[in-house]
C-alpha positions, 0 to 999 in steps of 0.5 A, a space after each residue: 819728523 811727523 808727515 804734518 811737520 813736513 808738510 809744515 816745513 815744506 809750506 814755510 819753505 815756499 813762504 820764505 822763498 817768496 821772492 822768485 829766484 830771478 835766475 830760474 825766471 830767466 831759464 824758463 823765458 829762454 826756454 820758451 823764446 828757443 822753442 818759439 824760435 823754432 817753431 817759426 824757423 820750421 814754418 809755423 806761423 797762425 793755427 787758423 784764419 781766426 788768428 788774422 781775424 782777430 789782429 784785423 779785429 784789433 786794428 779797427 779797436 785801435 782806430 775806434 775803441 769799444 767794450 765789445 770790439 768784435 761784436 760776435 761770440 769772442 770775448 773782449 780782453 784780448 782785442 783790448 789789449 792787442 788793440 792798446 799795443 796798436 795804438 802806441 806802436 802802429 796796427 800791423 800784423 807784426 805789432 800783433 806777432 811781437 806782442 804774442 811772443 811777449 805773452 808767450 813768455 809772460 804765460 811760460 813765466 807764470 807757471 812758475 808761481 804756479 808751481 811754487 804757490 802749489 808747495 813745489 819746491 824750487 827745483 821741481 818749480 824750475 822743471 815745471 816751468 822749462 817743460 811748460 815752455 817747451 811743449 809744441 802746442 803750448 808754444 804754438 798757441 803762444 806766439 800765435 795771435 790768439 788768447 789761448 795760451 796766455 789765458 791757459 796760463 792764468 788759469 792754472 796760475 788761479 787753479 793753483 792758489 785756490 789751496 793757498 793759505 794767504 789772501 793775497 795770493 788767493 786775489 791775485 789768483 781771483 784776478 788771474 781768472 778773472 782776465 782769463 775768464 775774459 780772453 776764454 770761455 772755458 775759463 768759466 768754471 775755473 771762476 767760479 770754483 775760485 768763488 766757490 773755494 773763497 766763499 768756504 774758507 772766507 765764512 770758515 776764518 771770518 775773512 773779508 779779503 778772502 770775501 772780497 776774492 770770491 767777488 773778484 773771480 767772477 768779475 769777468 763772467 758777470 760783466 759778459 753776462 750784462 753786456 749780452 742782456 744789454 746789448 743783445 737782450 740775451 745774457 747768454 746769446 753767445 752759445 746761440 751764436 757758437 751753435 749756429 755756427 757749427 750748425 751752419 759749417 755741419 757739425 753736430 754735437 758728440 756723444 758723451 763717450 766721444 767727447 770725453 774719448 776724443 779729448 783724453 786722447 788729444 791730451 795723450 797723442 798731441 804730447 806724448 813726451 808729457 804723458 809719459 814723464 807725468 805717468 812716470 813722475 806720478 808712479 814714481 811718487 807712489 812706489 817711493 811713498 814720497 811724503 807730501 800733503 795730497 790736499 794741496 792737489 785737491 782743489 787744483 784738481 777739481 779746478 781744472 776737472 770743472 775746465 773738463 767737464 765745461 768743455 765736454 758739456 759744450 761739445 754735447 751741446 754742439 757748442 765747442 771749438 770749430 777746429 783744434 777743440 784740444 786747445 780747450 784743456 791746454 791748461 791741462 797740460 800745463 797743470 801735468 807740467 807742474 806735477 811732472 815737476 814736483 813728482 820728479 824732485 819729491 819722488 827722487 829725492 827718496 832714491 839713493 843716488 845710483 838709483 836715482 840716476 838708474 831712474 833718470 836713465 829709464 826717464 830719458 828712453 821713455 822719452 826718446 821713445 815717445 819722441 822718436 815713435 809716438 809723435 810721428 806716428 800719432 802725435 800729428 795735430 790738425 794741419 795748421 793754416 799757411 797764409 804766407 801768400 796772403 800776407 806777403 800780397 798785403 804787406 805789398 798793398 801796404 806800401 804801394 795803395 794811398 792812404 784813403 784809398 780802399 782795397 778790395 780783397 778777393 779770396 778762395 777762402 778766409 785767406 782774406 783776413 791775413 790780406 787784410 792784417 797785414 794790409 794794416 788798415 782794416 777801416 780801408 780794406 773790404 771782402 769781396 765775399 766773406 763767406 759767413 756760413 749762416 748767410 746767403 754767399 754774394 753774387 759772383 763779381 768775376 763773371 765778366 770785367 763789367 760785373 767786376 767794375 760795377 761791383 768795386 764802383 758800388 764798394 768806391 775800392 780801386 785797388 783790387 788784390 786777386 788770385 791768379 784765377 781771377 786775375 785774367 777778368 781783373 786785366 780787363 779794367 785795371 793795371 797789374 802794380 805788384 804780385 806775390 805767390 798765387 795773388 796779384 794787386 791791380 789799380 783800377 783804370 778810368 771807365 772810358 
């Protein structure tokens, strides 16, 4: 058979297989619900104070829906969609953590037809999908409550239809970054090469469908742009506020070697496992000179190239992620899984089977080695926020202050968003000190018990949660009710 026969039959093989082996699906989702599992026993639960900032923004989207809940840089879909949740099961912290376990599922699931829309075969589809769903980082910015995960998900899912001959899957995909496009920024340039590639090929076949799918794909960038011309007189006020962010926090902007340096290597040290087996499956494709179509990777590869470039052009400008800026190109990661998967099961399939299992062997000790020496060694991410005392003093103040009553929060830090996430009713609860960079700090309430009085009368709060340090001026004009770690939950007494 010709080298385009086979690349024929392996096509009509993925088209007479479109309906997803349900087996497969359920291995892949049982991956990821273990390796969830796991994480939470070992202690993870957020990866910065965002993740509470954003279940407190989808509370007060329950209790008052609108296009743009945050009314900040974030973009929209994320809120709505927790916030929809909390309006049929209630706004707490544990609706917000059940519904990011559901779409860490949904986003390991969807790397599947990631895979197989690409030309995968069943097999290295099914690889593709378990080591998507096993990966640390992946998993944790999966059950963390942030869009990353599932928005990296989509976009790979988008990426890789950009090459797919049928329009349904090209609008599907269009659909996909375009919800993408509205949960993360970097999901931009992932649009708009899906535009770009159903533009070509719309004018090349005379395809409305496909004309129709360059428009969809910029659905999401289009809408963000008008809300900031009508909103904020500025279609793109975003990056000023990303900017002045970072500047007001110190940070500058990188260098073009540092940027590109520093994010290649958070790919390779934060999950060695991956870079191993993609370099192994990838050698292994050539040295085999496994047949396959290398068109089916070009435009999966300049989609997710143009993720690349975008978020080191933020970075140049000073505009990039305040901390963890690797969960950026987590899409990258995911788009190595799928190679991994096809390499191995293409390029194996070449080998005899003493040699393919001689090559299985040396692929489970570069493994073993990269688990066991690299990952403790270099492996190690930024730390991750523990706001386990936070949440058990809010989930205190949720049983035992009335409803109606507001509850004045005072941290060292932003540990007062997860008080208030899972206090549960953002509307009733207040930051003594928000501590936003960009604005003057607030006078110091805890100077003495009268300066404390004045301030929660000026607020109407008479419920207090505060640290131990505080707690000795708070003694002074309230009654201790409950107390959790370093915090403790006063109820004001009557001025006498």
């Amino acid at each position: 058979m010709t080298r385009a026969g086979r690349v024929g039959a392996a096509r009509a093989e993925v088209r007479a297989s479109s309906g997803l082996p349900w087996l497969d699906l359920l291995a892949v989702g049982g991956v990821r619900v273990a390796a969830a599992i796991s994480l939470w026993s070992l202690g993870f639960r957020a990866i910065s104070d965002d993740d509470f900032s954003r279940v407190v923004i989808a509370a007060r989207f329950a209790a008052q829906p609108m296009v743009d809940p945050s009314g900040t840089s974030w973009l929209p879909l994320p809120f709505w969609l927790t916030g929809t949740a909390m309006l049929v099961a209630g706004p707490s912290l544990t609706v917000a953590r059940g519904l990011a376990l559901l779409t860490a599922v949904a986003a390991a699931l969807l790397l599947y037809p990631a895979a197989r829309v690409l030309g995968v075969d069943r097999r290295g589809a099914l690889i593709a999908g378990c080591l998507g769903a096993v990966l640390p980082y992946p998993t944790r910015l999966g059950i963390a409550t942030v869009p990353d995960g599932y928005a990296a998900a989509l976009i790979t899912f988008a990426a890789a239809t950009m090459a797919h001959e049928q329009p349904r899957w090209r609008a599907w995909g269009a659909l996909a970054v375009t919800a993408a496009a509205l949960c993360r920024y970097e999901a931009w340039p992932v649009a708009a090469m899906v535009a770009a590639f159903a533009l070509l090929d719309a004018r090349r076949r005379r395809s409305l469908a496909l004309a129709a799918s360059a428009a969809l794909a910029l659905v999401g960038p289009m809408a963000w742009l008008l809300n900031g011309a009508l909103r904020h007189a500025d279609p793109c006020f975003f990056l000023g506020r990303v900017v002045d962010y970072r500047a007001a926090l110190g940070a500058s902007a990188a260098t073009p070697f540092a940027a590109v340096g520093s994010l290649l290597l958070a790919l390779i040290r934060l999950e060695p496992e991956l870079a191993v087996l993609v370099a192994f499956a990838s050698a292994n494709l050539i040295v085999a000179r496994a047949p396959g179509d290398g068109a089916r990777y070009g435009r999966f590869a300049l989609g997710l190239g143009a993720l690349f470039a975008f978020v080191v052009a933020a970075d140049l400008r000073n505009a990039a992620p305040t901390h963890h800026g690797e969960r950026a190109v987590l899409a990258l990661w995911l788009g190595a899984a799928i190679v991994t998967g096809d390499g191995f099961t293409r390029g194996l399939a070449r080998y005899r089977d003493s040699t393919r299992s001689s090559l299985g062997a040396a692929a489970g000790v570069l493994l073993l080695l990269a688990t066991a020496g690299a990952r403790p060694r270099w492996g190690a991410p930024d730390p991750f926020v523990d706001r386990n005392a936070e949440v058990a003093i809010g989930d205190t103040a949720r049983e035992l202050v009335p409803r109606g009553a507001l509850l004045a929060v005072d941290t060292a830090d932003y540990g007062f968003f997860a008080v208030i996430a899972a206090f549960g009713r953002p509307r009733e609860a207040v930051a003594l000190d928000e501590r936003d960079p960009r604005r003057p700090r607030s006078p110091d309430a805890f100077t003495s018990p009268s300066t404390l009085r004045r301030r929660l009368d000026g607020l109407h709060a008479r419920w207090l949660v505060t640290t131990a340090t505080h707690a000795p001026v708070a003694a002074a004009i309230g009654d201790e009710r409950a107390g959790a770690g370093r915090f403790v939950l006063f109820e004001l007494t009557s001025a006498e």
